[in-house]
N, C-alpha and C positions, 0 to 999 in steps of 0.2 A: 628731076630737078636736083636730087640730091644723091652721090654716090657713096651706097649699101656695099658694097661687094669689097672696101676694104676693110681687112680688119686693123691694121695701123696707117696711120699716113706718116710720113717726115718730110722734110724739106731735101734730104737725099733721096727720095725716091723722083723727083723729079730732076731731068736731064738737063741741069744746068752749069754745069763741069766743063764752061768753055773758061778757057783763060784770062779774062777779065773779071770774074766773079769773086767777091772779098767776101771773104767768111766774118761776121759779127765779131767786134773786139768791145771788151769793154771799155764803156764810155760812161759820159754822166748825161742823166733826162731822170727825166718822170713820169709816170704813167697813171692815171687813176680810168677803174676799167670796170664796169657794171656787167653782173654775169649772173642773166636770168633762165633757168632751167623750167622748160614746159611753162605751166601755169605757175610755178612757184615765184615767191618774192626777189626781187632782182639782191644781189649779192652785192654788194661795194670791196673791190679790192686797190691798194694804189704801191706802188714800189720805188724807187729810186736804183735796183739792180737792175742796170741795162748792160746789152750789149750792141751794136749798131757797125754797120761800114754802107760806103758808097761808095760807089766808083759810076764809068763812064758810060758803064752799061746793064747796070744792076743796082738791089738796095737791100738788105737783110736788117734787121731790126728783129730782137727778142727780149720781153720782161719777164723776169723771173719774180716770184713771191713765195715768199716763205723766209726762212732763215737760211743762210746758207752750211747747214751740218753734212754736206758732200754728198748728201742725196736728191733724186728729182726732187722738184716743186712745181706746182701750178706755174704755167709758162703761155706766154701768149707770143706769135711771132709774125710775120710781114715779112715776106719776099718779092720780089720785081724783075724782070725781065728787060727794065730799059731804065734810063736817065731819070732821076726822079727831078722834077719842074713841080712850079704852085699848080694846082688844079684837081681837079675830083677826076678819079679811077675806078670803076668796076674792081670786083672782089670777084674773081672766079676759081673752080675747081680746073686746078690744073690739067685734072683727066676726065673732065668734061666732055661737053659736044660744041663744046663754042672754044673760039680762042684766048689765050689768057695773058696777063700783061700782071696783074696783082693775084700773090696765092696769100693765106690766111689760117692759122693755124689756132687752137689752144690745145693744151693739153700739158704733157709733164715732160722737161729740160732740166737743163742748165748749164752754165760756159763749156764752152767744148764740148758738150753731151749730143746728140741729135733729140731736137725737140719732136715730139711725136704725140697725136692725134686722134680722134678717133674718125673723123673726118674735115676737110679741109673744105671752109665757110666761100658763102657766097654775101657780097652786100657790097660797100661802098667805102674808099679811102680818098682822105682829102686832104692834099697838102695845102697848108698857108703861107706859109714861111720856107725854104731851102738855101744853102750856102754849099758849095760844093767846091772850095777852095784849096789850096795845098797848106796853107796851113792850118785851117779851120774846116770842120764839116758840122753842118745842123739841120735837122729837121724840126716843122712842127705842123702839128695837125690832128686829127681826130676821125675816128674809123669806127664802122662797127658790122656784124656780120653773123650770119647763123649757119648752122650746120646742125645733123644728125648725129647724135650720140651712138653709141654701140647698143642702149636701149630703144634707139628708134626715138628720142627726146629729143625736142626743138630743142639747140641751145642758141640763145642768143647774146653776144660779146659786142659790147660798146667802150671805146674808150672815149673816153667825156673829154680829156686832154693828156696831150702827150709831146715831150721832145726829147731828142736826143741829139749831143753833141761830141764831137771828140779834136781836141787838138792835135796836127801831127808833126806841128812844127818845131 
C-alpha cells in the first residue's frame, strides 16, 4: 500500500520534465491543513504562503508554514499530470502499482527549494471551483491524504480549505 524503500521523495523525482509543465510561482490563497501523526492529536496549521501554476496539462500547488528566515519549513504540495477541472481525484504514489493522475507530498520546502518527503500520500483531491484564464488562474478545494513517515507513522494531512490564485495579466 504504501512505499518503504524511499528514503526522500520530491516532486523532481518523478518524470514530469515535458514542456508544458509550470513550476509553482507565487501567488496569493490560503491553506488551513490538519496534521495528525499516528494516534497523536491532529495538529491545526494554516498559511497564506503560497505558490501555484496551471497550465494545459499540469497543476503544482505548494504551502509553506513557518516564517520565512530562508530556511526549509513544513511544506505541504499537489502535483497533477493533466488539466485540472471541478471534480474529485484519487491521490496516488507516483511509484506505485497503479497509475497516477494526483501526487501529494508533506514534508520540508520553500519557493524555489525542491519540497521533499518522507513518502508521497495516497487519499483524495477535490476541486470546486477552477479558472484557467490568461489572465486570471484559481483553484479551490480541499484534499486530504496519508502516507508513512520514515518511522513507519501513519501520517495523516487534510486540508479543511484551500485556494490559490494568480493574475498574469
Amino acid at each position: 500500500m504504501f512505499n518503504l524503500d524511499a528514503e526522500k521523495r520530491s516532486f523532481t523525482t518523478i518524470d514530469v520534465a515535458h514542456p508544458l509543465y509550470e513550476k509553482p510561482k507565487v501567488a496569493q490563497g490560503f491553506i488551513r491543513l490538519e496534521v495528525t501523526r499516528g494516534d497523536g492529536a491532529p495538529v491545526s496549521i494554516e498559511t497564506n504562503w503560497i505558490s501555484f501554476a496551471m497550465g494545459q496539462t499540469s497543476f503544482a500547488f505548494e504551502a509553506y508554514f513557518g516564517e520565512d528566515t530562508g530556511h526549509l519549513v513544513e511544506t505541504v504540495g499537489l502535483m497533477t499530470i493533466i488539466k485540472m477541472a471541478k471534480g474529485s481525484y484519487e491521490i496516488r504514489d507516483p511509484f506505485g502499482n497503479k497509475p497516477w493522475k494526483v501526487a501529494a507530498l508533506f514534508g520540508k520546502g520553500r519557493p524555489d527549494e525542491n519540497l521533499q518527503g518522507d513518502n508521497f500520500g495516497q487519499g483524495k483531491f477535490v476541486v470546486s471551483e477552477v479558472l484557467d484564464g490568461p489572465a486570471r488562474k484559481y483553484i479551490k478545494g480541499v484534499f486530504e491524504f496519508t502516507f508513512l513517515d520514515r518511522n513507519k507513522e501513519l501520517v495523516r494531512v487534510e486540508a479543511k480549505e484551500f485556494f490559490a490564485e494568480s493574475n498574469n495579466g
